[in-house]
N, C-alpha and C positions, 0 to 999 in steps of 0.2 A: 597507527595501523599495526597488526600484530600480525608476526613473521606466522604464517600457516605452513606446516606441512603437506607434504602427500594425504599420511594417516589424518590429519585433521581437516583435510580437504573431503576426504573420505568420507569422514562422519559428517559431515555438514549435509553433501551429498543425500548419503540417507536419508538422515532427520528431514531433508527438505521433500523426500517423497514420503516418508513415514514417519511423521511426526510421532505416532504412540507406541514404535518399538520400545521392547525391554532393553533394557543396559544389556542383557545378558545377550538378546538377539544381536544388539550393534555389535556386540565386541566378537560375535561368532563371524559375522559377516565381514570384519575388518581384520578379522586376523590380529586380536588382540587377548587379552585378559582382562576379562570384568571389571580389575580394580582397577588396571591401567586405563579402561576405554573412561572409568568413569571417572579418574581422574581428568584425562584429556577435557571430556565434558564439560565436565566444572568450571576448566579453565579457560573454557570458551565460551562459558555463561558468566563466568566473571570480568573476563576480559570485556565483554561488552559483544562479542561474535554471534552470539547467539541471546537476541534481543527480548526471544518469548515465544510460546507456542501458543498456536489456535486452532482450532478448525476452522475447513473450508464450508463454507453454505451455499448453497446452490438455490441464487435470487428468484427464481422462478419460481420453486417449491414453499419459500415465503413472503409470495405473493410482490416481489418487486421486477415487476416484468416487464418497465421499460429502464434502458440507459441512456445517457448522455454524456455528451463529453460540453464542456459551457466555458469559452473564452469570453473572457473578464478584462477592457477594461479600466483601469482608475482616474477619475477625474481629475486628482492633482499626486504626486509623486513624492509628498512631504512625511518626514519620521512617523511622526503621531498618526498621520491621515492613516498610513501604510496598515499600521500597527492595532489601529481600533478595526480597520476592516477585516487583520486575521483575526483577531479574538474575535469579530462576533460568525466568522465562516466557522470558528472554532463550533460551534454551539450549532450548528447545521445538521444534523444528523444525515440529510439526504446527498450530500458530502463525502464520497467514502476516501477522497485524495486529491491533493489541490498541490500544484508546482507552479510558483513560478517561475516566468518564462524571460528568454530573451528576444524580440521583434516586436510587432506592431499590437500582437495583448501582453496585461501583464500575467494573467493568473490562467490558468488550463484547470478546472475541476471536472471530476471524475463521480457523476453523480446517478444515483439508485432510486427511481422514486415507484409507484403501483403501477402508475397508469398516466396519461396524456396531463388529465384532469389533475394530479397529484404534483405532476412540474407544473404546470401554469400556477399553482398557488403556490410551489416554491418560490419560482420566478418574479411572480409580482407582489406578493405579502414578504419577501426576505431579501432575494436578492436585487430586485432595480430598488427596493424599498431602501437600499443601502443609499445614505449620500455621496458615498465616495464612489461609487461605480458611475463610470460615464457612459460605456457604452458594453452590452452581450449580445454573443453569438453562440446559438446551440447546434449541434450537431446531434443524432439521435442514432442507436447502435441500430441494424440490420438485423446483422447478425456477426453473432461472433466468431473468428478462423482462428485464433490460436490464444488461450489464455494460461497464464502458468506465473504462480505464488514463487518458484522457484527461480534464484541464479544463476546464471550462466559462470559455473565452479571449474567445468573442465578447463579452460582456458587459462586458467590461473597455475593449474601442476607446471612442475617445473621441471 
């Protein structure tokens, strides 16, 4: 783990609401100088802190308007079994985050699909299609009350 500052907690900050600020903007905003903010930067895209940038997409607008959340599960609890069932979740596209868990499932995915029709043929052409899964449970989103890309950073100044 790398010792964060204030200023570096700062920028993180930002960057997590505004991913496509200019160097020149951040470094206005944090009370630095360009060459220093972008130093700092660097060093938190090299350290590993700062993993990648993306955009956000709004599932609705490209047509994936239903969620799920889908407890998983495994029939047996051995290396290989484990290990072939992530690779092939690997290759899942409908998939957007899978943790495992401690209690009575093992895996929690976090899945995007069109429409009703669109998870049933995940469901039964991929996922019960799996040997290693013994038993799923789906849960279907409502609606959503608070979604956020971003860290919970304040907590961390010191």
């Amino acid at each position: 783990m790398i010792d964060l500052d204030r200023t570096d907690l700062r920028i993180l900050a930002t960057l997590q609401a505004q991913g496509r600020i200019t160097n020149a903007e951040l470094a206005e905003r944090i009370n630095l100088s360009p060459s220093a903010c972008l130093r700092r930067l660097q060093r938190l895209e090299t350290e590993g802190v700062i993993s990648g940038y993306a955009a956000q997409i709004d599932p609705q607008a490209v047509g994936l308007g239903l969620q799920a959340f889908v407890r998983v599960q495994l029939a047996r609890h051995e290396g290989a079994e484990i290990e072939r069932f992530v690779q092939r979740l690997a290759g899942w596209d409908e998939v957007v985050a899978c943790h495992a868990l401690t209690g009575d499932m093992d895996y929690l995915m976090h899945v995007y699909v069109a429409d009703l029709e669109h998870f049933s043929r995940f469901l039964l052409d991929q996922l019960l299609n799996d040997a290693a899964v013994a038993d799923v449970n789906s849960s279907f989103v409502l609606r959503t009350v608070k979604r956020s890309p971003s860290l919970p950073l304040r907590q961390l100044e010191r």
